[in-house]
C-alpha positions in Angstrom: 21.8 109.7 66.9 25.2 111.2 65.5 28.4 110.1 67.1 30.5 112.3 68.4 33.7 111.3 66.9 36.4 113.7 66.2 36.7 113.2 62.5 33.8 112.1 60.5 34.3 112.0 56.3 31.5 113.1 53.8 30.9 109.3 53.7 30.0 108.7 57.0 28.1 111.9 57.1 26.1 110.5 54.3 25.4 106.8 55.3 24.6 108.0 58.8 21.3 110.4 57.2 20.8 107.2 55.6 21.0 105.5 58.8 18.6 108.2 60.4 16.2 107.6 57.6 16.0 104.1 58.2 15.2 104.4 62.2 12.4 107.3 60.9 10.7 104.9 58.7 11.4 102.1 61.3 9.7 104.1 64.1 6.7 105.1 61.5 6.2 101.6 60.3 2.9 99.4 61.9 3.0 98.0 64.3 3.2 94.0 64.6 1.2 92.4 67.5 4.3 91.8 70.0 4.7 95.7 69.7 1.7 96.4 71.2 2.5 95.3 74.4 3.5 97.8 76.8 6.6 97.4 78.9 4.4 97.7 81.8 2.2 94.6 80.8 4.9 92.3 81.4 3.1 91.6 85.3 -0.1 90.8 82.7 1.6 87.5 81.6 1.4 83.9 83.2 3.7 83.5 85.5 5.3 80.5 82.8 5.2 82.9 80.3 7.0 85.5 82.4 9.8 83.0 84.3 10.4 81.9 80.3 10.8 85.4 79.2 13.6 86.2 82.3 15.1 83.0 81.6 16.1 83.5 78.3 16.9 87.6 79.3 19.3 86.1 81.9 20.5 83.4 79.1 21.5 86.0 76.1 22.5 89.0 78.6 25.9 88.6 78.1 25.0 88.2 73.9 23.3 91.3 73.9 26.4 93.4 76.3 29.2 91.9 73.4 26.7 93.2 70.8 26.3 96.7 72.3 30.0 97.2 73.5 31.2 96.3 69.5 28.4 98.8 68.2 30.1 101.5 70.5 33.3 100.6 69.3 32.9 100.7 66.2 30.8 103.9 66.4 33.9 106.0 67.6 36.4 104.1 66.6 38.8 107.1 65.7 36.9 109.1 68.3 37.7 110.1 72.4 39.5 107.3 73.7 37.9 109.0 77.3 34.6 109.3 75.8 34.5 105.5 74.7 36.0 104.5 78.3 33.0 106.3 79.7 30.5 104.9 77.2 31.5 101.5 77.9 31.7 102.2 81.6 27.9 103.4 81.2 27.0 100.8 79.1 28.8 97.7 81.9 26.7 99.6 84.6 23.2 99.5 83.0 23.4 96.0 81.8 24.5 95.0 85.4 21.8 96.7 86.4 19.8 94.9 83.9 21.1 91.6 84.9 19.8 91.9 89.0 16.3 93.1 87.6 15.8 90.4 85.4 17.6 87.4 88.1 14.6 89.2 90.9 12.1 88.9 88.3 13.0 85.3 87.5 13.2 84.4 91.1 10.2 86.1 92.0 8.2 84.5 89.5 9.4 80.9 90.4 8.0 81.9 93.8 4.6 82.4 92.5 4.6 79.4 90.8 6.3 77.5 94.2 3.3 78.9 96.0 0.7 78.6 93.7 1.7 74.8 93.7 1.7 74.5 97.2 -2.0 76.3 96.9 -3.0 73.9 94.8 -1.8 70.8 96.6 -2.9 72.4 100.0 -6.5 72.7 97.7 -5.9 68.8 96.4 -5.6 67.4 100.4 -8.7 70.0 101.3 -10.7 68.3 98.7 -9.9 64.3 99.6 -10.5 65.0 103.2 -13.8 66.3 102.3 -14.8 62.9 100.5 -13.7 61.1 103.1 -15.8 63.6 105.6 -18.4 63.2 103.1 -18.6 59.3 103.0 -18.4 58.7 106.9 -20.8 61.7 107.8 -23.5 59.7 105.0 -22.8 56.2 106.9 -23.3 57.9 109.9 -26.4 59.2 108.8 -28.0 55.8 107.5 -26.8 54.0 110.6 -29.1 56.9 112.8 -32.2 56.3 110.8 -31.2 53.0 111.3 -31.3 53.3 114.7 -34.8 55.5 115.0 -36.5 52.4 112.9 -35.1 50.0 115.5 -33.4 47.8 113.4 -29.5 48.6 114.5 -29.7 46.6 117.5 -30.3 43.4 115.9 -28.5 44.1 112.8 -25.0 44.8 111.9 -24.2 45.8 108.3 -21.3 47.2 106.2 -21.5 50.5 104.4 -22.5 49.0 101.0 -25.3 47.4 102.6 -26.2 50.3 104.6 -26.3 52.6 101.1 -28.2 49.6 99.5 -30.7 49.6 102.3 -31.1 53.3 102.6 -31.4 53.4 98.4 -34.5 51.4 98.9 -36.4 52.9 101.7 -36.2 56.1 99.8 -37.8 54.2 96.5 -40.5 52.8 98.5 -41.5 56.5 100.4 
């Protein structure tokens, strides 16, 4: 990764092997748990995990592109005024680029979690209808064998008492 400035001295020649040295070792060295995870694996996270990570992408971008554009400046600082105009142009048009992947990525996973909330309430409604089915359907049932014993038309009885009632015939048969 030698810059391509115009002049370079014997000391910048020497503290950029250095420099090389340093990324070798850095690229040889083991690796921690957090670089194990591919790229690729970001879909493998929770969606929290995921909308944090853009979040925070989105929050520091502009961090990160004053970072990079001082590195390239002061890499060729006494280099190709051209060259450094084009750098920078590069470097503006990737981090834009950046910026719009990481704002759809944000948005699309506060989508998921929109409509896996709606999936869960639609799942939450599901589920009290069907106690309520549940209860009336069991009534309706006690108040039929009610009827086949004959003793509906003269009584008339809430649903406790009909539960109560049907409790005990099944303990005496």
């Amino acid at each position: 990764m030698a810059p391509d400035c115009a002049s370079m001295s014997a000391v910048d020649e020497l503290s950029l092997k250095r420099q090389s040295k340093r990324e070798l070792a850095q690229n040889h060295r083991p690796l921690k748990a957090c670089d194990r995870i591919p790229r690729s694996s970001e879909s493998l996270l929770s969606p929290n995990r995921a909308l944090r990570a853009a979040l925070l992408k989105r929050r520091f971008a502009d961090t990160i592109l004053r970072a990079q554009e001082k590195m390239i400046l002061h890499k060729c600082e006494r280099g190709d005024p051209e060259k450094l105009r084009r750098e920078l142009k590069d470097l503006k048009r990737k981090q834009g680029e950046e910026r719009r992947r990481i704002n759809a990525q944000a948005k699309a996973v506060e989508r998921v979690l929109k409509q896996r909330e709606r999936e869960r309430k639609a799942a939450r409604l599901k589920i009290q209808k069907m106690e309520k089915t549940v209860e009336i359907d069991d009534c309706y049932e006690i108040w039929e064998d009610l009827k086949m014993l004959g003793y509906a038309q003269c009584v008339d009885l809430s649903a406790k008492e009909l539960a109560d009632l049907k409790q005990s015939m099944t303990m005496k048969g």
